[in-house]
matplotlib code that plots the C-alpha trace (Angstrom):
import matplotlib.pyplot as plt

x = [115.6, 116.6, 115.9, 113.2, 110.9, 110.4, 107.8, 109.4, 111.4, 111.1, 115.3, 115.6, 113.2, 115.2, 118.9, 119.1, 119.7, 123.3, 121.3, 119.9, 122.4, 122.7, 126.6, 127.5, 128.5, 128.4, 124.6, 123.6, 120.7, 120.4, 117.3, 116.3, 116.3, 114.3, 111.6, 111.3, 110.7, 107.8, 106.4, 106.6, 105.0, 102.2, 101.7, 101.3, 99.3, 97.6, 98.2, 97.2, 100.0, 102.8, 104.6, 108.0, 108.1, 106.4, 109.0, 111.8, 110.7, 110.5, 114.8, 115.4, 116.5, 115.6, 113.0, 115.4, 118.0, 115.0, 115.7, 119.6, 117.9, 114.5, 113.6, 109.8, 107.3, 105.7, 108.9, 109.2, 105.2, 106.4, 109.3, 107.4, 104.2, 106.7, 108.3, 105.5, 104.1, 107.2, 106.9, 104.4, 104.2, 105.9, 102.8, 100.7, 103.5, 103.5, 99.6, 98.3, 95.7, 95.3, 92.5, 93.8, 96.9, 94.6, 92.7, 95.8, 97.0, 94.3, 94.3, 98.0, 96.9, 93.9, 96.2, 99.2, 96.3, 94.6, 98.2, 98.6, 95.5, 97.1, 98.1, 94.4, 94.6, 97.9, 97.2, 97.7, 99.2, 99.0, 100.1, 102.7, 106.0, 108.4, 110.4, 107.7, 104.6, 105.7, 107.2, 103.2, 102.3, 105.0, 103.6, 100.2, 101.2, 103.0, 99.8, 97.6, 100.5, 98.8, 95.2, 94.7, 94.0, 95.8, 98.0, 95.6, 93.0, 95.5, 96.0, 92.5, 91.7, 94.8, 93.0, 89.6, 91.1, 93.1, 90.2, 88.6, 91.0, 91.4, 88.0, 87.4, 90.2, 88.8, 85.3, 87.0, 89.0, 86.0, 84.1, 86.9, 87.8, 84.7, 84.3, 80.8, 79.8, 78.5, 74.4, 72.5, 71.1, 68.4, 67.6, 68.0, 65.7, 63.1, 63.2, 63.4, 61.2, 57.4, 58.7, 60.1, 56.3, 54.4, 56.2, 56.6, 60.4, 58.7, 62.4, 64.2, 62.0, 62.3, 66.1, 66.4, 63.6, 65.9, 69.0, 70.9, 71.5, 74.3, 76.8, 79.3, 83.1, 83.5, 83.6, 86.0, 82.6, 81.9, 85.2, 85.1, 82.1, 82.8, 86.0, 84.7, 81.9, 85.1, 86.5, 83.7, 83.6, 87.1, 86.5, 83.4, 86.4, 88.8, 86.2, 85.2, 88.9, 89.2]
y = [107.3, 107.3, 104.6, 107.0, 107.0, 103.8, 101.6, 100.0, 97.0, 96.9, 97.2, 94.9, 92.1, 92.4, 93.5, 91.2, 91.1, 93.4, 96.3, 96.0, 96.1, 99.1, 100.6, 99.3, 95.9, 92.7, 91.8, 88.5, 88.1, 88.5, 90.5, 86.8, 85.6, 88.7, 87.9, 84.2, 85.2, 87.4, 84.9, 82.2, 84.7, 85.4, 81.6, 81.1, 83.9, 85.7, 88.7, 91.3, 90.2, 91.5, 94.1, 95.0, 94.2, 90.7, 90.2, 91.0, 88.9, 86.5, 87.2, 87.5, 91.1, 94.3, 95.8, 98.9, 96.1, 95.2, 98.5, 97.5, 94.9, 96.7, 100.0, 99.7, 97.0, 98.3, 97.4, 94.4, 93.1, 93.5, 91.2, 89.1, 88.7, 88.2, 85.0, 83.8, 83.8, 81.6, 80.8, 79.8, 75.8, 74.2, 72.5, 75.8, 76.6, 72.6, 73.4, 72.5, 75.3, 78.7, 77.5, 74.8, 77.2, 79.9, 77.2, 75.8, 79.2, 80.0, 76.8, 77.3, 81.1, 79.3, 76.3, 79.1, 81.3, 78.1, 77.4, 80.6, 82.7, 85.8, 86.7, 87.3, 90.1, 91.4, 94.8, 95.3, 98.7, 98.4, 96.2, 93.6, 95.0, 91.8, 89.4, 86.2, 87.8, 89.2, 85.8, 84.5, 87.2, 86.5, 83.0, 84.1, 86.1, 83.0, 80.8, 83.4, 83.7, 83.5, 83.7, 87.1, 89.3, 92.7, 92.9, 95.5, 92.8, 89.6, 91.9, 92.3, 89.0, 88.3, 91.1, 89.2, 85.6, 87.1, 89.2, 85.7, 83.6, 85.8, 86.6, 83.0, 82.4, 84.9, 83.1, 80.2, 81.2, 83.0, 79.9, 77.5, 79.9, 80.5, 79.1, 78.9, 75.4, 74.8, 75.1, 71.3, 72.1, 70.4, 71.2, 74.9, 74.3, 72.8, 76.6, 78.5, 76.9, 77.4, 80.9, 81.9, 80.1, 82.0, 85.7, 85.6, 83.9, 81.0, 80.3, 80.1, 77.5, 75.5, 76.0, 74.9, 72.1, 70.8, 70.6, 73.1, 75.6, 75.6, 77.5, 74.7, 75.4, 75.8, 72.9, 72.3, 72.1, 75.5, 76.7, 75.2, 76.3, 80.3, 79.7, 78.2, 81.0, 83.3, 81.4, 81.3, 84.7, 85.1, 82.2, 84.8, 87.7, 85.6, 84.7, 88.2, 89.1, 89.5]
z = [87.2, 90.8, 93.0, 95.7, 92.2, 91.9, 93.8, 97.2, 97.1, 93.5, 93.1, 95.9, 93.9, 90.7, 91.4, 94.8, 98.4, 97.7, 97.2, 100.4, 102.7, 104.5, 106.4, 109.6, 110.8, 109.2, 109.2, 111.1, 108.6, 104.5, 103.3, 101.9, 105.4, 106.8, 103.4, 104.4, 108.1, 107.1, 105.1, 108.2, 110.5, 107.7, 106.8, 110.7, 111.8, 109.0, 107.2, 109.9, 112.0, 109.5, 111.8, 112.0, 115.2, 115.0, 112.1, 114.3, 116.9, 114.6, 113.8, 117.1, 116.7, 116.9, 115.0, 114.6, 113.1, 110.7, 108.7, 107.6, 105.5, 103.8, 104.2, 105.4, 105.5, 102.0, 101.1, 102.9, 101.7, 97.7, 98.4, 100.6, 98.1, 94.7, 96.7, 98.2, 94.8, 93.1, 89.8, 87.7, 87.1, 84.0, 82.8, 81.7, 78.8, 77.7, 77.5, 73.6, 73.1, 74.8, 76.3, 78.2, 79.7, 80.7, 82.6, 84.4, 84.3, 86.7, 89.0, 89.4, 91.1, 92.8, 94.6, 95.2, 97.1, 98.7, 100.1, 101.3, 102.0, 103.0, 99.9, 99.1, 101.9, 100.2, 98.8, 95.0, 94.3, 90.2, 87.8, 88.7, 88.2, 90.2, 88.8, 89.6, 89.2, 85.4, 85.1, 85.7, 83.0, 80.5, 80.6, 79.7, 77.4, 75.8, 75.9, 73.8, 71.1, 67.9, 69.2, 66.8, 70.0, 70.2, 73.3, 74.9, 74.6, 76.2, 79.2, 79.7, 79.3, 81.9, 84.2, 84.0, 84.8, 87.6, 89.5, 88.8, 90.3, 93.5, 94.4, 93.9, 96.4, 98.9, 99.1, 99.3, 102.1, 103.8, 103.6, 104.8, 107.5, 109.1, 113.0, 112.7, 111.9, 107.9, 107.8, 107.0, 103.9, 104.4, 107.5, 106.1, 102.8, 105.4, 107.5, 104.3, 101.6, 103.5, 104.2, 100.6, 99.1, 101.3, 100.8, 97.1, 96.3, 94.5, 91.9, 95.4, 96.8, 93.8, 93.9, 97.7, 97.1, 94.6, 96.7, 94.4, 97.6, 100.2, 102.2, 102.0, 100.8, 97.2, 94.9, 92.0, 89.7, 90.9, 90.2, 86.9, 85.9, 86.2, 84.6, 81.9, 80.9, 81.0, 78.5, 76.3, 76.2, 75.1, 72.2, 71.0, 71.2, 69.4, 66.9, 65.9, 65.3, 61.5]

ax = plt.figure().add_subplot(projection="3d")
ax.plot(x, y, z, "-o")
ax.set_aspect("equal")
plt.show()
């Protein structure tokens, strides 16, 4: 299989920066250099500002001189994403039961995307195919040795906790990024409940009377919580394996 059929930058991710480097002059920069300065300009500005040309700025060259080291900024974003990622922490394979590495397993993704929210805007074009992210699957994959799933049904459940973990970390980020100041909740519940008694939402009013409603960040409880009915439905899987 020739390099043009495989997804962009995915040589570059797993034979290194040598493959990279295109004829001409002895480049000022290493395609490890041009990675870590797109990750800098997305840390500091966000994911829409991932241009070649911003990148470039960033190198102090030209955004022509950009292409000796990747050969777009698809290619670019893969490399950029499977770095920014790194790998998974130590503590989720010194875990003692599946449960508790899927658990960590998704905190680790949670605290990787809290440090960098961009990587929630990061497109995923199919399964992960880089060296860190599979590394992040292999260890999965380790933890639910032995739980009496089939594989098909470990990559699902490694599907399910992912989708969780990032559209957890996209509310989160929505919520912590807002510029609108947070809403009192009381001061909310005391607008809303009359209204939501008089045109028929009694459960609501009951919720917000309670003090159970708010448009406050996301807690760790919360967090927990969701998790943890994910996980009790992969102990109900596991327990209906013969």
């Amino acid at each position: 299989m020739t390099d043009e059929l495989l997804p962009p930058g995915l040589v570059l991710a797993w034979d290194g920066a040598e493959q990279g480097v295109r004829r001409g002059p002895k480049p000022a920069h290493s395609v490890d250099s041009v990675v870590a300065a797109a990750i800098a300009v997305a840390d500091a500005e966000g994911y829409a500002a991932l241009s070649m040309p911003r990148i470039a700025r960033q190198l102090k060259i030209t955004a022509n001189a950009l292409y000796r080291y990747v050969a777009s900024r698809d290619e670019l974003i893969v490399l950029m994403v499977d770095a920014a990622w790194g790998l998974p922490p130590d503590d989720i394979e010194a875990s003692t039961d599946w449960r508790e590495a899927c658990t960590r397993w998704v905190q680790a993704m949670l605290a990787r995307m809290r440090a960098r929210p961009w990587l929630v805007d990061a497109p995923v074009r199919g399964a992960p195919s880089t060296p860190n992210l599979l590394r992040w699957l292999e260890v999965f994959l380790s933890a639910m040795d032995g739980c009496g799933l089939t594989p098909g049904d470990v990559l699902g459940c490694a599907m399910l906790l992912d989708g969780y973990a990032r559209s957890t970390a996209q509310l989160d980020r929505d919520l912590t990024d807002r510029t609108e100041p947070a809403v009192d909740p009381a001061r909310l519940a005391g607008f809303l409940v009359p209204r939501l008694i008089e045109r028929g939402y009694p459960r609501l009013a009951q919720v917000m009377t309670g003090g159970g409603y708010s448009d406050g960040p996301i807690e760790d409880d919360d967090v927990d919580f969701g998790l943890g009915r994910i996980l009790d439905g992969i102990d109900v899987l596991i327990s209906r394996k013969p």
